[in-house]
C-alpha positions, -999 to 999 in steps of 0.1 A, spaced: 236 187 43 268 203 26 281 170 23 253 155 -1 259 184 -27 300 182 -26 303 151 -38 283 151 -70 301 188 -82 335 172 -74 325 140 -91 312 163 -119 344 186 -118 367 157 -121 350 141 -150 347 175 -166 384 185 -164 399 147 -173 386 148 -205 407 145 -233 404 164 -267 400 133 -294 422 140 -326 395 126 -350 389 93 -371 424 70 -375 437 61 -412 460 36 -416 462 37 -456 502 22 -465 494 -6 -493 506 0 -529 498 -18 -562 526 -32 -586 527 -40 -622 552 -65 -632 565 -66 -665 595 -77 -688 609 -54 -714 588 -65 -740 556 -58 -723 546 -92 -708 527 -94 -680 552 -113 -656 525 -118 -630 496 -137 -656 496 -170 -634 493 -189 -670 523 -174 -687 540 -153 -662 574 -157 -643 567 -149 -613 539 -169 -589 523 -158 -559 534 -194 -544 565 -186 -550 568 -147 -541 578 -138 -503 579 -107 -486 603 -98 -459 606 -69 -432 639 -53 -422 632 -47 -387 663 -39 -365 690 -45 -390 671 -87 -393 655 -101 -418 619 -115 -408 599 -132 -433 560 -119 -432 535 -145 -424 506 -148 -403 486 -173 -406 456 -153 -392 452 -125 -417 430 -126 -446 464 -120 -463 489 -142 -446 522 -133 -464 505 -94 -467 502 -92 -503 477 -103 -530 476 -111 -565 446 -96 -582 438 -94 -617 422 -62 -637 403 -74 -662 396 -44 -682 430 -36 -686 445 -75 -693 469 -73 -662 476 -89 -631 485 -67 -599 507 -74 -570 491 -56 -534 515 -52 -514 512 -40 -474 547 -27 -464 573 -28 -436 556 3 -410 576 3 -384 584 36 -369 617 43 -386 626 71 -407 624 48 -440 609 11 -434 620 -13 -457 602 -45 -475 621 -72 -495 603 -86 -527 619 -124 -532 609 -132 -562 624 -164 -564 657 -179 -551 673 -155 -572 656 -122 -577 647 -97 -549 641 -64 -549 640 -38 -523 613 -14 -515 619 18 -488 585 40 -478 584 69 -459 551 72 -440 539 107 -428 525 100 -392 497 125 -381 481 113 -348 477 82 -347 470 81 -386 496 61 -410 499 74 -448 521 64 -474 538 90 -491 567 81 -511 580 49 -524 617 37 -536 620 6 -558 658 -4 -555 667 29 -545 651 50 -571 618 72 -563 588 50 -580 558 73 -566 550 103 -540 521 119 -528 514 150 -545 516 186 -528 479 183 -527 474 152 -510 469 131 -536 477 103 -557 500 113 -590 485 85 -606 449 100 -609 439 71 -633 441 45 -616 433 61 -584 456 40 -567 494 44 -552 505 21 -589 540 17 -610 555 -6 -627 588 -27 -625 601 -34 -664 627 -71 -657 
C-alpha cells in the first residue's frame, strides 16, 4: 500500500526540483541601416544614378583570422543585407546584418566593388541568450552607440543609422 503513494510524490518531487528558472523572452536585435553618400550629397546607393549596386556589393565575415564571404541561399536575405529605399526622405538604405560571432569585437567587410571596401567592428552586449548591438566602428572610427539609457542616439529615425560621406 506504501508503495502506490511513493512513487507519484517522488515522481512529483523530481519534477518539482528539476525545474529550471527561464531568463525571459530572447532578442536577437544586431542589424544597422547605412546611408551612402559622396561629398557633394549624392545618394551613392539610388540604383539609377548611384555608384554602388546591390549586385555588385558583398559582405564578408572575419571569423578566425579568414575571410568568408556571406551567402546563403536559404535566407530571405542571402548575402544578409538589403537595399531599401525611403521615399519620404529621397534616399536609398543599405541593411546590413553583421558578423556575431562571440568575440570581443566581430567584424564585417563591405566590398564595394573590386576596389573599395570598408570595414565595420560591433560590439554586441550578450544578456542571456539575448544579442544587442551596441556600438559600431566604420574604418576604425566610432559611427553609433547605444545610449546610457538604452536607446538609440538617433531618435529620428528610430533606427541604429549614419552615414558614410566617399
Amino acid at each position: 500500500m506504501k508503495n502506490k503513494h511513493l512513487f507519484p510524490l517522488c515522481l512529483f518531487a523530481a519534477l518539482l526540483f528539476s525545474c529550471k528558472k527561464k531568463d525571459g523572452p530572447v532578442v536577437i536585435d544586431t542589424d544597422f541601416t547605412l546611408k551612402v553618400s559622396d561629398t557633394q550629397g549624392r545618394d551613392l546607393l539610388d540604383p539609377q544614378t548611384g555608384a554602388y549596386h546591390a549586385e555588385d556589393i558583398q559582405l564578408f565575415y572575419i571569423v578566425n583570422g579568414e575571410k568568408v564571404p556571406v551567402y546563403s541561399s536559404s535566407r530571405d536575405l542571402p548575402k544578409n543585407f538589403e537595399l531599401k529605399e525611403n521615399a519620404p526622405r529621397n534616399e536609398h538604405l543599405l541593411r546590413i546584418f553583421p558578423n556575431t560571432v562571440k568575440e570581443a569585437r566581430p567584424q564585417t567587410l563591405i566590398q564595394w566593388n573590386s576596389a573599395e571596401t570598408d570595414t565595420i567592428t560591433c560590439e554586441f552586449q550578450r544578456p542571456g541568450a539575448s544579442l544587442f548591438l551596441s556600438r559600431i566602428w566604420l574604418n576604425g572610427v566610432l559611427q553609433w552607440e547605444l545610449s546610457a539609457a538604452g536607446t538609440p542616439n538617433d531618435l529620428v529615425r528610430g533606427e541604429r543609422f549614419f552615414e558614410i560621406i566617399k
